[in-house]
Residue, then its C-alpha position, 0 to 999 in steps of 0.5 A: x521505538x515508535x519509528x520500529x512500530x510504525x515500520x512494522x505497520x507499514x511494511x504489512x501495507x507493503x506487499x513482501x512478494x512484490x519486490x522485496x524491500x530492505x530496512x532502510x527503504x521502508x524507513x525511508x518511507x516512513x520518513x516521507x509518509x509512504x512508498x511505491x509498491x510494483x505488483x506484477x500483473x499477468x492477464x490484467x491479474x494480480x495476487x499475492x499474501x504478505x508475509x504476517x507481521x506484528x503490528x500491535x494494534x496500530x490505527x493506520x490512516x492513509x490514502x493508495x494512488x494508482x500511478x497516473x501513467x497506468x490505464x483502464x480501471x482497477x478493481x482492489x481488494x486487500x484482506x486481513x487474514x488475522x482481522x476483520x479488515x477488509x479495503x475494497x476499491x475500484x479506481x482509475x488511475x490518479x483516484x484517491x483511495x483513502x482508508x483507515x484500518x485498526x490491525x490486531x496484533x498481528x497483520x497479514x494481508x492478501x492482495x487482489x487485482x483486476x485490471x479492465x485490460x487483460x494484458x500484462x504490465x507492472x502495476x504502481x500504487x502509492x500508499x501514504x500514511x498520515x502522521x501528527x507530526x507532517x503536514x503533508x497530505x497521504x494522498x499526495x504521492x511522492x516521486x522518486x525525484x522528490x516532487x509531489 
């Protein structure tokens, strides 16, 4: 039940409209202590609202990385429709961008990006989450072939 609740909390972290995940990828992410997510972004823009999900109160501690390969700045703001919550960020790539959020019981958030360069390009952000039981630091990405 804990792993169900914890999938949920992260999944209102994951943006539903920006590529769309299965059960078993946000379990494994969970499993690692986070994801990748890919944010379309036209003109150095990008937006986008999640889909609202229960989240039952859940503290959500963690860290969001801009991948290092990206350039310029980038200016995030993420807001909790059904809360008060609200992360505000302006980062360069491999920045740590740490939060702590306490959702309601139910979450929905919208996503807004600016990019310093007005081009087009698909932008990548770790959001890892701590947990009790791992040692491992959020902000520490993990790669697709394991390392991190």
């Amino acid at each position: 039940m804990r792993a169900l609740l914890f999938t949920a909390a992260l999944a209102v972290l994951v943006p539903s409209g920006a590529r769309a995940q299965g059960i078993a990828e946000l379990l494994e992410a969970v499993r690692v202590g986070g994801g990748w997510i890919s944010l379309p972004v036209v003109n150095g823009r990008a937006s986008l609202t999640t889909v609202a999900l229960p989240s039952a109160g859940r503290t959500l501690k963690g860290c969001m990385e801009i991948w290092p390969g990206h350039s310029g700045s980038w200016t995030l703001k993420v807001t909790d429709t059904y809360g008060n919550g609200r992360i505000e960020a302006e980062a360069r790539p491999a920045d740590d961008i740490p939060f702590t959020y306490t959702t309601g019981m139910v979450a929905q958030l919208e996503v807004d990006v600016r990019w310093s360069e007005p081009r087009d390009t698909t932008l990548m952000v770790w959001v890892g989450l701590e947990s009790p039981r791992r040692q491992r630091d959020a902000c520490e990405p993990v790669y697709p072939d394991g390392s991190g």
